[in-house]
C-alpha positions as CSV (number, residue, x, y, z in Angstrom):
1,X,0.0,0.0,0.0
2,X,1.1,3.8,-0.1
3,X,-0.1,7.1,0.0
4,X,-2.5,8.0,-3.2
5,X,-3.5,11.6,-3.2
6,X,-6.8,10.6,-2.0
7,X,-5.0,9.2,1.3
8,X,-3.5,12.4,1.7
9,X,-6.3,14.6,1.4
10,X,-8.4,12.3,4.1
11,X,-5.1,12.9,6.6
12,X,-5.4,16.4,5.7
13,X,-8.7,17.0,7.1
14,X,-8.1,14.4,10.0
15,X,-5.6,16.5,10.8
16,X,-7.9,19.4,11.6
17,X,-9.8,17.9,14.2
18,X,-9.2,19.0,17.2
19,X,-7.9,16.0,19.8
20,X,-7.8,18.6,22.8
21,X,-11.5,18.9,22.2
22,X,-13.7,15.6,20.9
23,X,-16.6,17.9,21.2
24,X,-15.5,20.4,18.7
25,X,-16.5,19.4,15.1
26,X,-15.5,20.2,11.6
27,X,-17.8,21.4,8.4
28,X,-16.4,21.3,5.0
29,X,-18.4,24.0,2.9
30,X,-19.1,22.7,-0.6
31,X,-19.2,26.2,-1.9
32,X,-15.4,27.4,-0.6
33,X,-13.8,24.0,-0.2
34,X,-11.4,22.4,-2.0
35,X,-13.1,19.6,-4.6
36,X,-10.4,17.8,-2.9
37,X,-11.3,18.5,0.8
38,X,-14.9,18.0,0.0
39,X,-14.2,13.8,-1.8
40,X,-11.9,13.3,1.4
41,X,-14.5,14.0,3.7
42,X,-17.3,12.0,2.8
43,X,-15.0,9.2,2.0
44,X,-13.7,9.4,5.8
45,X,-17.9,9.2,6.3
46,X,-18.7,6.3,4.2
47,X,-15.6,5.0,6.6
48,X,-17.3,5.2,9.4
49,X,-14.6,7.7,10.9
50,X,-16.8,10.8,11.1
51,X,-20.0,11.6,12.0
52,X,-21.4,13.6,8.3
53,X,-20.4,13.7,5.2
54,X,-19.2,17.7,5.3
55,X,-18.0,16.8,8.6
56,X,-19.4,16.5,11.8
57,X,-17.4,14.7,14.5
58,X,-14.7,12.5,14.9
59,X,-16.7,8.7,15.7
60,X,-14.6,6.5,17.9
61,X,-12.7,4.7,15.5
62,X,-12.6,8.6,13.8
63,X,-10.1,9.2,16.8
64,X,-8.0,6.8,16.7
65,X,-7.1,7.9,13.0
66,X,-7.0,11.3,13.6
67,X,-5.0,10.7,17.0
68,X,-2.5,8.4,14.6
69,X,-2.4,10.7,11.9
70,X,-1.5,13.6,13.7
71,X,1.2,11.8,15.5
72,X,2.7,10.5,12.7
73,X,2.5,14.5,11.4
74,X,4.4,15.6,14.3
75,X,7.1,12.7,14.2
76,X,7.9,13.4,10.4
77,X,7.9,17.3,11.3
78,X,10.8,16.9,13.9
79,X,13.9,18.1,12.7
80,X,17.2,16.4,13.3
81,X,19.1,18.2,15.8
82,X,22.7,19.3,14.1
């Protein structure tokens, strides 16, 4: 497996959610959105990882992805120390 620009764009917008705050949602607007943005987000719907197809909330399995996805963000953003 590896990373298809459609895998990309759904860690993109699992990387918005906020993990400090599993009560705080996300909306995708169709009309200002990225065509990109707007496919990833009801694919990570018709996953069962969020809760609408412009958004919503993160399900339980939802944040366990986005927890992952984000980590793996900040691991591959740390910079070697010279």
């Amino acid at each position: 497996m590896s990373f298809t620009p459609e895998l990309v764009a759904e860690l993109e917008i699992l990387a918005l959610f906020n993990l400090a705050n599993t009560q705080e949602g996300l909306k995708i607007h169709t009309k200002t959105a990225a065509p990109q943005a707007i496919a990833a987000t009801k694919r990570l719907h018709d996953k069962g990882l969020i809760t609408q197809a412009d958004g919503g909330y993160l399900t339980s399995l939802g944040l366990d992805a986005a927890q992952n996805a984000q980590l793996l963000l900040t691991i591959l953003a740390v910079t070697k120390a010279a």
